[in-house]
Residue, then its C-alpha position, 0 to 999 in steps of 0.5 A: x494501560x489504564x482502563x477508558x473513562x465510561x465516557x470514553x468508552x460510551x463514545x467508543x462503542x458508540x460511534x464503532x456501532x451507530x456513527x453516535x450514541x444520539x443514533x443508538x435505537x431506544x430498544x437496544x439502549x439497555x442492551x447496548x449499555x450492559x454489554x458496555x458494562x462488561x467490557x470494563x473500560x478496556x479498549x479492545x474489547x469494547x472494539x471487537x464486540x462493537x464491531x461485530x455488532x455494527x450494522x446488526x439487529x437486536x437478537x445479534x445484540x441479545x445473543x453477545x450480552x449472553x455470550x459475555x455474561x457466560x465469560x465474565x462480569x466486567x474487568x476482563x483478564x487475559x484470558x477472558x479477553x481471548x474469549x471476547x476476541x474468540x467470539x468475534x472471530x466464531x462469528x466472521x463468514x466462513x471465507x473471512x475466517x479462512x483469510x484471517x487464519x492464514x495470517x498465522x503465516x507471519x511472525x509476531x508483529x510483522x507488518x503484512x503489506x496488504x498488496x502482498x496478502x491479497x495476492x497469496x490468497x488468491x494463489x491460495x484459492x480463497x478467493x475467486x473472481x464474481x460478477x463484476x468483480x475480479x479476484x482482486x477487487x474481491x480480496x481487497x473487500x475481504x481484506x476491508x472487511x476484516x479491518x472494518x471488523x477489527x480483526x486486523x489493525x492498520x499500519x500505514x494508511x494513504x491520505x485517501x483512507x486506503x490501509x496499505x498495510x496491517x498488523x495482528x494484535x497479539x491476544x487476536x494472534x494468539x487465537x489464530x495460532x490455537x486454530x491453525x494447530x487444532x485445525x492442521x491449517x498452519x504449522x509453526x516450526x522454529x524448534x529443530x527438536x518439534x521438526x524431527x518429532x513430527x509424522x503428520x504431513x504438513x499443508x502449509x508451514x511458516x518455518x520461523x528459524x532467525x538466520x539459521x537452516x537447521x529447521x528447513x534442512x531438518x524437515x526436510x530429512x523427516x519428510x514432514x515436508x514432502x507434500x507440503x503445499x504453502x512455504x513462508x521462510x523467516x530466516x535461514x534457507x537451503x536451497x538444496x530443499x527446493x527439489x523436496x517442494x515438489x507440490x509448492x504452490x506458495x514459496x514466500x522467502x524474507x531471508x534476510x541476509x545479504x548474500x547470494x540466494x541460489x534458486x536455480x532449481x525453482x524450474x522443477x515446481x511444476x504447481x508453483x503460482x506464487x514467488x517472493x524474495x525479499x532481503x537478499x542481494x542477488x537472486x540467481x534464477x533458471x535459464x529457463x522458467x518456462x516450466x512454471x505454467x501455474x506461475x501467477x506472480x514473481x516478485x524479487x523486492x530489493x533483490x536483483x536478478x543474476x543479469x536479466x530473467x529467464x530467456x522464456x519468461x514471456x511464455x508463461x501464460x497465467x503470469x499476472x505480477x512481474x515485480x523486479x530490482x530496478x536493475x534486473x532486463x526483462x528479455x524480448x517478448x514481453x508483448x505476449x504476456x497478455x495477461x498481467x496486470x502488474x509490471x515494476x520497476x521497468x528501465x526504459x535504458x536497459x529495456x529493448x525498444x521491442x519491449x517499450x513496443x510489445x507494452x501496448x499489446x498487453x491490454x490488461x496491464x493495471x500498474x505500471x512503474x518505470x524508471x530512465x536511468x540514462x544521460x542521453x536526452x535524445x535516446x530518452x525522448x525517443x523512448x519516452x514517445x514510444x512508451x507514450x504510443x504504447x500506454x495510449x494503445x491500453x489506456x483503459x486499463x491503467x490504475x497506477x502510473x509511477x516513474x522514478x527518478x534514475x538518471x537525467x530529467x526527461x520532457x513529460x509528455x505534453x500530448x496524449x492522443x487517448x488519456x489513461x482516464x480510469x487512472x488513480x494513481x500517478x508519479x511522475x518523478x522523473x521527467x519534468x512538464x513544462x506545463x501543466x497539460x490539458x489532458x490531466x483534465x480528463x483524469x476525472x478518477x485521479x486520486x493521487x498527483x506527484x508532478x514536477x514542472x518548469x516554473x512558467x508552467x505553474x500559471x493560473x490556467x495549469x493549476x486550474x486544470x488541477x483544481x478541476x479533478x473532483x477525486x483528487x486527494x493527493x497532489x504534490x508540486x515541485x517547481x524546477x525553476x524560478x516562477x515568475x509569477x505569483x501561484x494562486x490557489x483557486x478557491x471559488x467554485x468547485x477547486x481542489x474540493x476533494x484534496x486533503x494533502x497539499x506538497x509544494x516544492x520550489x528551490x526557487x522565488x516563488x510567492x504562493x497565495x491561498x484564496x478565500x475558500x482553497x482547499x476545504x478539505x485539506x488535512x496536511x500541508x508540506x510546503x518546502x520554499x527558497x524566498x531568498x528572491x522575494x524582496x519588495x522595500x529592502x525586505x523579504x517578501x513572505x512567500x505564502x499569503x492567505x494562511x488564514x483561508x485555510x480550513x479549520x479542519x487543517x491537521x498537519x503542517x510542515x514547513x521549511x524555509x530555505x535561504x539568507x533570510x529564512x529566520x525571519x520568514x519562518x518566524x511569520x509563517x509560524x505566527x500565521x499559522x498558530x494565530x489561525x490554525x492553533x490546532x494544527x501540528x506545526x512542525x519546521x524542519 
């Protein structure tokens, strides 16, 4: 990669530093332009030095011209980049350099959710709960830190900003990996031969080994791993090993294969806070779980239960994350686990009436998904009131609301005596509203919006009650059945003032009107249309009009058109959009 024009690379430091180099104070201008200077046009020097110096005073900048006149004078190597990287990280708090290391976990590129991480560090002990705030908001603080820093690069980032997930660059991977050795922090072993070479007790390993056993199996024999406390598996796995793991407290297994993982023996991890499964196609757990009086999370992405959990889940007392298959039955007695602030994904079919109950007795549930795999309409609509009573029995404490599609469509709930307003995250694509309720209104923290609802249900007073919410950034509307009535996007006011990302879907006639002022925040806008119906004259009525009301800050637009005489539509609409919005991406699909 060519190096930045000094141009570039000026706008760059910066606006990572000052916002602008119109904001940069005359005394740190010399400064400032020298450190630039020795950066050599190369991006991720220049953003880990600006990042370090963000928000800092000028012995911090005198300090860092210092430091890189020792390494070198413009045009760094290689190895001079690790020593630029080297000294951001010398330079992070003690509890973020913690944090960071235990990145080294991972292999090379691997994308780290971030959901994931923050969990293992507090199971680790990194993080611990301070006034007013819990172990979890302190984590993701953390973790905002270190992407703020530059330390780790992003990876998928919601519409609202949040990164969901991160990656380590391989120079600052580099630098980790000589710490974790120099410090016994981490041990890396993918070589049989370094296993059985070693006499030192390992703390934590990552065991690397790519769809053979003989890495785990030969630790194992050495005894390197016999007080081993963190334990990632990428690769071959033997369950025999299970029983040597007598102090784990973190067992994180990407097996990768799609086989049967037996993990019958988990029940004898009396310290175990933390367990992950992914990749596999049947995990086979204890009757009993009730041993596992640490345990904090158990989370089997992608991967079913034997039939259903342990009979005595409900008798863990810490247990905070209970993520399974969308198959797997979670037994009777789910009431009793006060404390969770995680459960995913939940059949309201296969679960007991009991458990759809016991869900308003645990009062620090935050994140709840769920899914109606059933046909019975009836049976479902009796469900779903029940899960409403529960869910407006710990209203407070909801964050996230998600519900899948996974049989036939139930009624969304038109009433909610106490609505879950401390919400910011709500799905609902398994159901269908057959209005716009009122109650939405008082989700004043709502960020996100995925609802479907009956065509009638689309009229002017029910998008009103959407355009109201002042934190809204995301909202996605699908329409199941024809709308009678032109849809008007309110832009008078205070409408839609937060929204960035806009998706609407009808199979049906529908005409769709942007008013002067709608949406002014809006950056991507998905809009999937049947205009078949639409026709006035002998021709096709355009299904969208007011196009050229739009923000010029619109960044994204995807269309698709659907129907006889799509073409011609297709062709206006893209008219429209590059004569009003030419530097938006246009993308029909």
């Amino acid at each position: 990669m060519k190096a930045l024009t000094d141009n570039d690379s000026r706008r760059l430091f910066f606006s990572r530093i000052f916002g602008s180099e119109d904001f940069c104070p005359t005394e740190l201008e010399d400064i400032s332009i020298d450190i630039l200077k020795k950066c050599g046009g190369i991006p991720l020097a220049i953003i880990s030095i600006s990042s370090l110096l963000a928000d800092q005073p000028k012995p911090k900048f005198e300090y860092v011209r210092k430091s890189l006149g020792c390494i070198f004078d413009g045009n760094p190597t290689l190895d001079q980049m690790r020593q630029i990287v080297e000294l951001s990280f010398r330079n992070l708090p003690n509890h973020l350099k913690t944090c960071l290391l235990y990145l080294g976990m991972y292999p090379e590129d691997h994308t780290i959710y971030r959901a994931d991480l923050l969990r293992q560090w507090i199971a680790e002990g990194f993080v611990c709960a301070i006034p007013r705030m819990d172990a979890d908001d302190v984590a993701k603080s953390y973790f905002n830190e270190l992407i703020n820093r530059s330390m780790i690069q992003p990876v998928d980032t919601a519409i609202n900003g949040e990164v969901l997930s991160c990656r380590v660059h391989d120079i600052m991977l580099d630098v980790i990996r000589f710490k974790i050795e120099e410090d016994n922090f981490i041990s890396l072993l993918n070589d049989p031969e370094v296993v059985l070479r070693m006499h030192r007790n390992i703390r934590r390993a990552s065991l690397q080994c790519h769809g053979e056993e003989c890495v785990v199996t030969s630790a194992m024999v050495n005894g390197s791993l016999s007080k081993v406390r963190s334990v990632y598996v990428f690769g071959g796995f033997s369950c025999q090993s299970l029983t040597m793991l007598k102090y784990v407290r973190v067992l994180h297994l990407e097996i990768g294969r799609n086989d049967v993982l037996d993990l019958t023996g988990i029940s004898r991890l009396f310290l175990l806070r933390y367990l992950m499964v992914v990749g596999v196609k049947r995990v086979e757990l204890p009757s009993l779980i009730g041993k596992l009086q640490q345990l904090e999370t158990l989370e089997l992405r992608n991967s079913a239960a034997s039939s259903k959990l342990p009979s005595d889940i409900a008798s863990l007392p810490l247990l905070l994350h209970l993520i399974v298959h969308k198959d797997t039955v979670i037994p009777d007695g789910i009431g009793r686990l006060r404390h969770v602030r995680t459960i995913g994904v939940f059949d309201l079919w296969k679960n007991s009436v009991e458990n759809i109950e016991g869900l308003g007795e645990m009062s620090s549930l935050r994140d709840f998904e769920f899914r109606w795999s059933g046909k019975d309409l009836v049976e479902g609509a009796r469900r779903m009131d029940g899960l409403r009573s529960s869910l407006e029995r710990i209203s407070d404490s909801l964050i996230t609301l998600r519900m899948y599609y996974g049989g036939e469509n139930l009624d969304g709930w038109s009433t909610f005596s106490s609505p879950p307003i401390h919400l910011r995250e709500m799905r609902m694509m398994g159901c269908v509203f057959l209005a716009i309720p009122n109650w939405f209104g008082q989700l004043r923290d709502l960020q996100t919006l995925y609802l479907v609802v009956r065509g009638a249900g689309l009229k002017d007073d029910g998008v009103a009650v959407l355009a109201g919410l002042p934190s809204l950034v995301s909202l996605g509307l699908e329409a199941t059945e024809p709308v009678e009535e032109r849809v008007y996007i309110p832009g008078s006011g205070m409408a839609f003032r937060a929204l960035k990302e806009f998706v609407f879907w009808c199979d049906h006639n529908v005409l769709l009107t942007f008013e002067a002022g709608a949406m002014p925040m809006l950056k991507k806008l998905v809009l999937i249309l049947e205009p078949s119906g639409c026709e006035s004259g002998g021709s096709v009525e355009c299904p969208v009009d007011g196009v050229e009301h739009l923000p010029a800050g619109l960044r994204e637009v995807k269309l698709m058109i659907r129907g006889e005489r799509s073409e011609a539509v297709e062709s206006s609409l893209k008219i429209a959009f590059e004569e009003h919005h030419p530097g938006a991406a246009l993308d029909i699909f």
